[in-house]
N, C-alpha and C positions, 0 to 999 in steps of 0.2 A: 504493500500500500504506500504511493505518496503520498506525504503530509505536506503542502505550503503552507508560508506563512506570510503575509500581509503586517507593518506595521504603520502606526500614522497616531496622530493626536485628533484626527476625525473634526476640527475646530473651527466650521461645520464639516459633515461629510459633506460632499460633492456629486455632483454627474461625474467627475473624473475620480475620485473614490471610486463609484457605482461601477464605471467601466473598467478600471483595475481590478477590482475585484470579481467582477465576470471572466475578465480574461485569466486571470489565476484558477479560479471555480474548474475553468474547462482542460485544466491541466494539469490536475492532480484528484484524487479520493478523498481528503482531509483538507478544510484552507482554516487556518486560523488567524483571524482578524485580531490582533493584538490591539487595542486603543491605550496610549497612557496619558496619564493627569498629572498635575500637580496643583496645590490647592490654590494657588497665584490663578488659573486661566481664567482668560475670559466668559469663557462659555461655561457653567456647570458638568462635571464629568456626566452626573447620574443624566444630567438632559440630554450629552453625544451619545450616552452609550445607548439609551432608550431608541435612540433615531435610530442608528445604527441595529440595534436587535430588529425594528420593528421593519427597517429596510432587506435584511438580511433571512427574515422568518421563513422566505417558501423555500429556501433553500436548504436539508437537515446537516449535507456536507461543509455548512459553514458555519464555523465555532468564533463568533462574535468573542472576546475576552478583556478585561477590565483590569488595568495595571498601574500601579502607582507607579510615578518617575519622580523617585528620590535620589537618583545617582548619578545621571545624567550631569555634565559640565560641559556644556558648549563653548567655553573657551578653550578645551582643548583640541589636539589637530583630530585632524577625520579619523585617521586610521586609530589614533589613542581611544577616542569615544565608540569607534563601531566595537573595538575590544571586547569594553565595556559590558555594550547593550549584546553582544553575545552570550558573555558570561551569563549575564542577567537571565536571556533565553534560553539556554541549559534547566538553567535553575529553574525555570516554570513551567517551560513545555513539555514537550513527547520532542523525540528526536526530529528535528525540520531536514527536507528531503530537499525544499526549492523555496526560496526566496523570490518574491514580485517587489519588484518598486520603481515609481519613477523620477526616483531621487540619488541623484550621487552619494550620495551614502551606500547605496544597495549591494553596488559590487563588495565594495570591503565590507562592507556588513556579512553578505555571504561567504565571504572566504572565510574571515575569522570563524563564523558559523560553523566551519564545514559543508557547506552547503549550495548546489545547485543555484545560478542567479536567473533568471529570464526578468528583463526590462520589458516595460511597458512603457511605447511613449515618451520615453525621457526627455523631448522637445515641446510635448504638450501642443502638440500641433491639432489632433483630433479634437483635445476639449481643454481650450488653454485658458484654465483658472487657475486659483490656487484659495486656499482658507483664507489666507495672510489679505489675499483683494478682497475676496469676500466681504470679510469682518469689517473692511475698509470703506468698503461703496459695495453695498448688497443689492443698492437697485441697479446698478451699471452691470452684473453678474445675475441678475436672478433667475434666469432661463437655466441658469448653472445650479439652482439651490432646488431640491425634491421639496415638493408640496409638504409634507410634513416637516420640512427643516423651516419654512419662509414664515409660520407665524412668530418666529424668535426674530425675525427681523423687518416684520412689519412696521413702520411708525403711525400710533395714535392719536386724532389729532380731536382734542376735544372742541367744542362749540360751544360757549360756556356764557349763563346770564341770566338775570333775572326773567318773568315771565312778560310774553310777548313782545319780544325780541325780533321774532323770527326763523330763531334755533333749530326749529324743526324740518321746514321748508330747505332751510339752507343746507342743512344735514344730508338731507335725499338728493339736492341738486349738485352738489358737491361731489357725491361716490355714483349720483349717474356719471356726470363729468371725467371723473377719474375712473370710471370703469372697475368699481369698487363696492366693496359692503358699508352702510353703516349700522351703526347701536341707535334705537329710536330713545326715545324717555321710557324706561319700562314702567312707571308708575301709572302712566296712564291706559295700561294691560288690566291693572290692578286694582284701582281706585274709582272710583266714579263723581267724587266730591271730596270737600276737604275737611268731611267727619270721620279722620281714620285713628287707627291706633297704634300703639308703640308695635306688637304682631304685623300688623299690615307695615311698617315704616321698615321693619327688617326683612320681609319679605320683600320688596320693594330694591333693597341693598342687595340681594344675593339674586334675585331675578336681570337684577344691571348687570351685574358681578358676570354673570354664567350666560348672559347672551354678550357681552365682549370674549369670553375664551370661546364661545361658538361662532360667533363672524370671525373670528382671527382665522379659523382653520383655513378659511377660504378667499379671506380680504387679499388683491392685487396692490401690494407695498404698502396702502394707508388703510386706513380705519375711522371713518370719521364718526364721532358719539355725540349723540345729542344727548348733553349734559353728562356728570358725572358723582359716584359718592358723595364729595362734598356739597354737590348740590340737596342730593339728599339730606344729609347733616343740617344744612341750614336749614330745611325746610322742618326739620323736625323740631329743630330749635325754637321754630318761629311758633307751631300750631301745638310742639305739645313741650316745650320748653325745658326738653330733657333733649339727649345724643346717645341711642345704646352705642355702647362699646363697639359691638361688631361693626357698626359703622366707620369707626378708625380704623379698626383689622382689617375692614377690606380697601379702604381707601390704600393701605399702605402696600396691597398688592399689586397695584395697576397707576404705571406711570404713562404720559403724554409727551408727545416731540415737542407740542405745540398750543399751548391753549389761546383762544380766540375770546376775547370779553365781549360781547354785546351789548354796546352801549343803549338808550331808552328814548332816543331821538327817533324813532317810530311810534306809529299811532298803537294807541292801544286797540287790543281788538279780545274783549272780553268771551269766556265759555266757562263751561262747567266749572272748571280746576282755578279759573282765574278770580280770585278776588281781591286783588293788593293793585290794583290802578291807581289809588289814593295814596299806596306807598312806594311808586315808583323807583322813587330818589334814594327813598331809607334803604330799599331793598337793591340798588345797584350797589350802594355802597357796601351793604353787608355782604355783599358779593366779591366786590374788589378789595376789599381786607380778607378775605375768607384767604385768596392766595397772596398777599402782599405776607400773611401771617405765617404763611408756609413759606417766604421767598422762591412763591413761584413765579418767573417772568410770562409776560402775557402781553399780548397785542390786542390793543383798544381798538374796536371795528365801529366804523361811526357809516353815518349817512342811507340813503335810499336802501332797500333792500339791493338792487341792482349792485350799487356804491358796494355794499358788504360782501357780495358774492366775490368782488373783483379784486378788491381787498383780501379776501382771505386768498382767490387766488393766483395772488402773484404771488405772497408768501408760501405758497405749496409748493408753487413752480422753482423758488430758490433752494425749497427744502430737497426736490427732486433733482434739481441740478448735484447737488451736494452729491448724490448718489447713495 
């Protein structure tokens, strides 16, 4: 039986991972996909390796594996360090029959090994990415990123303001625009008036909460949300003059590239859920301290509806440039 062996910091995988590791697959019995960590990286280990098993699944001859890299010194020369990461793969695997990589490391990796080398692509001409751009500009690469890798690099971009604004309209016409998902208000799923309760208020938090990790799955690069936690929070503050806790809990799990104030120089235009038109002013402001208290930066959107779409979308258009 051949065994290969595959190794990488997977930080993301890749379409050029993906194709590595097919062309390995079809050349040996055994491939073992090595991923190592260290608790510095960018990415969390437990979220690569998750991608990676869940990319890896229909195949039983591929042994996805999880390794700490505590020994590793990249200051030293090539041939000192492949030593190294040999020793180290003695130590953990089954005897390696063939080495894949398309990294100069590989040969003397395999030799030190013992082992079989077959290169893939070392020019990166078939699918020429790498993590290191990815991580960098993941919208300039994202044809490169598998659909369960891209919600880790979607940016969120909230719509954030007191009521009748406009938030909502502009939410929809915004991820038509961008050929995208958005998060509607979930409260108004849920409520029908403004006699609810502390039960409904957290219900309310976790129905926001679980439809932004539901449109991630699928959002093309942004995510736009009408409104967010804190809004929530405020509002709870206001009608029942308490904040449950879960409200902070979840706020703190979900951050924005970008948040958009909606200024109250539009007409009011009154419904069911609205009845603070007389507190326009009070409730912009408790709005625009809500993040000035968190120093979060935020761009003031004034004028016609028209004015605000155009407004938010040039600052999109810089954020996309950015890549």
């Amino acid at each position: 039986m051949k065994r290969g062996l595959v190794i990488g910091k997977f930080m993301p995988v890749h379409m050029g991972h993906l194709a590595l590791i097919r062309f390995a697959a079809e050349r040996c019995d055994e491939l073992i996909v090595s991923m190592s960590y260290t608790p510095n990286d960018p990415i969390p280990p437990t979220l690569r390796f998750g991608w990676l098993q869940a990319l890896c699944q229909d195949d039983p001859m591929i042994k996805p594996e999880m390794v700490a890299d505590d020994f590793d010194d990249e200051s030293l020369p090539l041939p000192q360090r492949t030593k190294i990461w040999s020793t180290f793969i003695r130590k953990t695997y089954p005897p390696i029959d063939i080495v894949f990589s398309s990294e100069e490391y590989g040969e003397p990796f395999a030799m030190n090994l013992g082992a079989a080398y077959i290169p893939y692509d070392p020019p990166r001409t078939q699918i020429p990415v790498s993590a290191t751009a990815i991580r960098q500009h993941p919208f300039r690469h994202w044809e490169y990123i598998p659909p369960i890798v891209r919600p880790h690099f979607v940016k969120k971009i909230c719509i954030y303001g007191p009521e009748s604004t406009g938030k909502s309209t502009l939410t929809q016409r915004l991820a038509a625009h961008y050929q995208t998902e958005f998060v509607p208000e979930v409260a108004r799923e849920i409520i029908t008036s403004n006699d609810f309760t502390v039960d409904d208020i957290i219900r309310i938090g976790h129905a926001q909460h679980a439809r932004i990790e539901q449109k991630l799955k699928t959002a093309n690069k942004l995510l736009f949300c009408d409104t967010d936690i804190i809004t929530t929070q405020l509002y709870s503050n206001h009608y029942l003059d308490l904040v449950p806790k879960i409200l902070y809990d979840l706020e703190r799990q979900v951050s924005y590239e970008r948040y958009f104030l909606l200024d109250i120089d539009v007409p009011w235009v009154a419904d069911d859920l609205r009845d603070l038109g007389h507190q326009r002013e009070q409730m912009f402001t408790v709005f625009r301290q809500a993040l000035e208290r968190r120093n979060i930066p935020y761009i003031l959107v004034r004028g016609t509806y028209a004015e605000r779409q155009a407004t938010i979308r040039q600052e999109i258009e810089r954020l996309l440039a950015e890549g």
